[in-house]
N, C-alpha and C positions, 0 to 999 in steps of 0.2 A: 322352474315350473314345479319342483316336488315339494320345493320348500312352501309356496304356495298352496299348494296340495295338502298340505303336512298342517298347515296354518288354519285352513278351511275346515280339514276334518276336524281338528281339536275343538275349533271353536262348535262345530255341531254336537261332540259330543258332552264339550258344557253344556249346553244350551238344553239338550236330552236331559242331562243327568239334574240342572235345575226344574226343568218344568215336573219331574216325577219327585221331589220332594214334598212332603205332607203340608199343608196348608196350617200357617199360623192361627191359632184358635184368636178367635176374639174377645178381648177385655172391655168391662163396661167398669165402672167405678160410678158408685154414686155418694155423693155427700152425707154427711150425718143430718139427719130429719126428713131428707127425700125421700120416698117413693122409689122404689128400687123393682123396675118390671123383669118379669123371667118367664117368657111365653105369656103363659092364662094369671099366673101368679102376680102379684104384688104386694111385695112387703113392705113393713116400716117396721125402723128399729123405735120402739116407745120408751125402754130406759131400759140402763145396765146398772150392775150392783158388782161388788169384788166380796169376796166373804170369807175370811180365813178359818172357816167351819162351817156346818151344817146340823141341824139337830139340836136337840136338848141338850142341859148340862151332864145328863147319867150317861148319855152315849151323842157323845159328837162325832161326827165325819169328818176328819181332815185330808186336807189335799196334800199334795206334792208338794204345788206352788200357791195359788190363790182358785179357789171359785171366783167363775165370774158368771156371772147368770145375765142372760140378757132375753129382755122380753119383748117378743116380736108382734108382730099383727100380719095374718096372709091371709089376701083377700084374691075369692076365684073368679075372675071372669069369665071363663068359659061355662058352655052349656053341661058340664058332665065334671063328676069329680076327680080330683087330682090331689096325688101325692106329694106330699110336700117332703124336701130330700136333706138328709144332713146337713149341717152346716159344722165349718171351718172357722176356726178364728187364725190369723195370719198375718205374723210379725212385719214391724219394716222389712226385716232381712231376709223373710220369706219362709221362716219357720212355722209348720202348721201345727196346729194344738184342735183333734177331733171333737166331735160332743160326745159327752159321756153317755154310755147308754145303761146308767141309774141314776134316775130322778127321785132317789129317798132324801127325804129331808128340804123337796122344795116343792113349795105351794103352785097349783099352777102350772102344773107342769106339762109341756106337753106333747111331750113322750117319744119314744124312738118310730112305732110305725103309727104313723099318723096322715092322715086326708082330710081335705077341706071338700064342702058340697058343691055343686055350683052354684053361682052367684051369694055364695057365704063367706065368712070371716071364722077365722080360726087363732084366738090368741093366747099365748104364752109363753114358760120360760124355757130357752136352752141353757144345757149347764157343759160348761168345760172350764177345765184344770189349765191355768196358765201361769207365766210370771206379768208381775203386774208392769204393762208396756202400752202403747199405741198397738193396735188393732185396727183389722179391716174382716167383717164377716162374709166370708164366701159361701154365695147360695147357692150355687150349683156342683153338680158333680159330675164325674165323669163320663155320665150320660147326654151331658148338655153339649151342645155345639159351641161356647162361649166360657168365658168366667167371667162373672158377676160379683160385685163386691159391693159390701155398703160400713162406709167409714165410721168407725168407735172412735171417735177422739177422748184420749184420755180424762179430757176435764168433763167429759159426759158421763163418766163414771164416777157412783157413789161408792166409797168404800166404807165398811161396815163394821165397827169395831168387834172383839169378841165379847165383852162387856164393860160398857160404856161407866158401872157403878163400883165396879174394880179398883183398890187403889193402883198406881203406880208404883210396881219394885223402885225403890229406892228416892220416892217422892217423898216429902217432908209431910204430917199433917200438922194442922193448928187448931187448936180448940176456939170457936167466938163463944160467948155466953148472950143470947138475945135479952135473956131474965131471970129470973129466977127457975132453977132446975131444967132450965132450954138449953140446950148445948147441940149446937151442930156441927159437924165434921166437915171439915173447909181443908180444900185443895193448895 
């Protein structure tokens, strides 16, 4: 009879001790080029870029790891305006990489405190420091009841030489002659 007893209570006070643990947040994932809703919001990733500077050639910006700028579109469906909240970029492995909150050196930008009207559209870049990997942008924050995500596949990203007219350390050049006193510089 105790041992029964003994067997009962245990099992009530798992049963206690599960039902008062915090509730698993909710994951949405959305695909690359989808429509990604969050409440009143809805965004689309429209293209991302990797940039290993920023700026002119007399003062460049360098990162860490890479710029990646990726330019959003968020659109409000509600009647009244809202905030649109940082975002996250977020490795396979679950490494997050914040957005920067300086946008010198990027057109478009649009910027750390920032709101959409209602029923408006609001478009441009966020900028964060990463190593260049697969990605997922997480649009929500800590605020939200959910985490929301919208997938970067890598091959969606352009990366962006730092000058494309630069020779190559340690490339060979060859002179062609097209004609007379024509002489072009050939790779």
């Amino acid at each position: 009879m105790r041992l029964a007893l003994s067997a009962l209570l245990a099992s009530l006070i798992t049963l206690v001790g599960c039902s008062s643990s915090t509730p698993a947040r909710e994951v949405r994932n959305y695909g690359a080029g989808e429509k990604a809703s969050v409440e009143h919001l809805t965004y689309t990733i429209v293209d991302t870029e990797i940039d290993p500077r920023l700026g002119d050639d007399a003062n460049p910006r360098i990162p860490t790891h890479r710029f990646y700028l990726v330019q959003v579109s968020v659109s409000n469906g509600g009647n009244t305006d809202v905030t649109i909240p940082s975002m996250t970029l977020v490795d396979d492995g679950g490494q997050q990489f914040p957005e920067l909150a300086d946008g010198t050196g990027v057109q478009h930008w649009l910027g750390v405190v920032r709101k959409v009207g209602a029923g408006l559209t609001e478009q441009g870049y966020v900028l964060f420091d990463a190593p260049t990997a697969h990605y997922k942008l997480k649009l929500t924050d800590d605020t939200n009841d959910s985490d929301v995500y919208a997938d970067i596949p890598l091959s969606f990203v352009h990366e962006r030489m730092a000058d494309p007219a630069a020779p190559v350390e340690g490339a060979a050049t060859t002179i062609q002659e097209n004609g007379p006193g024509d002489r072009a510089g050939k790779k």
